[in-house]
C-alpha positions as CSV (number, residue, x, y, z in Angstrom):
1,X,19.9,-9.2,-22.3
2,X,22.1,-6.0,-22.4
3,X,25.6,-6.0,-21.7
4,X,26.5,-5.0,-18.4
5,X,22.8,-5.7,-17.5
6,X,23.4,-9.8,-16.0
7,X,23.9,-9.1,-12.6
8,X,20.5,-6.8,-12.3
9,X,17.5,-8.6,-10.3
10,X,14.4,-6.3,-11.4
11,X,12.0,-6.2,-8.6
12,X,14.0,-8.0,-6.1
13,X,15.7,-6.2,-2.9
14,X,18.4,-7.2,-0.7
15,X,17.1,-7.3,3.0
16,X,19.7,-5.2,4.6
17,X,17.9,-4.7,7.8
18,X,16.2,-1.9,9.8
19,X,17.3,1.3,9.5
20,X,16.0,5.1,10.4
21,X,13.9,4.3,7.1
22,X,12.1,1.6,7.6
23,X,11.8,-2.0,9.5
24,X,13.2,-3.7,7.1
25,X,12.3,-6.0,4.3
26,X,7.7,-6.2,4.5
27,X,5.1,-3.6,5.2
28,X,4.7,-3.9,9.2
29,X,7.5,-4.1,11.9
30,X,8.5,-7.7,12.6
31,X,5.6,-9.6,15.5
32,X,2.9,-6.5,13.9
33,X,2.0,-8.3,10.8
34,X,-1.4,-9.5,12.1
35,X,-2.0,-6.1,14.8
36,X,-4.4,-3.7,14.5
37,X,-3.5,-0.2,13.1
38,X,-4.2,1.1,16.8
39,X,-1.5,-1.6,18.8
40,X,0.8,-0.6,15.2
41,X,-0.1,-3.4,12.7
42,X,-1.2,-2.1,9.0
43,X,-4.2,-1.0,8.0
44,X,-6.5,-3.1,5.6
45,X,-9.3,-1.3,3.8
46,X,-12.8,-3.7,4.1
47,X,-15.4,-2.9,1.2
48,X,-19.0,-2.6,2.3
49,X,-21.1,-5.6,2.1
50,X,-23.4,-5.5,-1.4
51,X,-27.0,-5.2,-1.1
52,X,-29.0,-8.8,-1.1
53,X,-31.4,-8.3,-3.4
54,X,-34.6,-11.2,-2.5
55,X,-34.6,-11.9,-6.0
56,X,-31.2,-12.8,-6.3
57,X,-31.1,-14.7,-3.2
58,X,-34.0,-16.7,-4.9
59,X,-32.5,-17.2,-8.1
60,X,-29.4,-18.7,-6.5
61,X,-31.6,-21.4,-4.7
62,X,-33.1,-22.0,-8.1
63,X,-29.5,-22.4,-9.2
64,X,-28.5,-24.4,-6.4
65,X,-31.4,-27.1,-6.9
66,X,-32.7,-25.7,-3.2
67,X,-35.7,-24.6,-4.3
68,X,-38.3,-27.6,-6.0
């Protein structure tokens, strides 16, 4: 380690509270961490659902021992 470096804590924040900057320590404000964007809770991107393809669906009951 460096000298002059020991009282450092990479990556780590003190929680000082809200301020005209933020909520405080997290991404939502405190009781919003499971709202909707529209009632102020954060928004979390969903990917699209991948294509079934039949013949993968068939291969994976082959797989599974479903299909004799």
């Amino acid at each position: 380690m460096s000298p002059g470096k020991e009282g450092l804590n990479y990556g780590q924040r003190e929680d000082r509270g809200a301020s005209e900057f933020g909520y405080g320590s997290g991404l939502t404000p405190p009781g919003l961490e499971g709202a909707p964007p529209r009632l102020g809770g954060r928004y979390r991107a969903k990917p699209p659902r991948p294509p079934t393809d039949p013949a993968l669906v068939q291969l994976q009951r082959e797989l599974d021992g479903e299909d004799d």
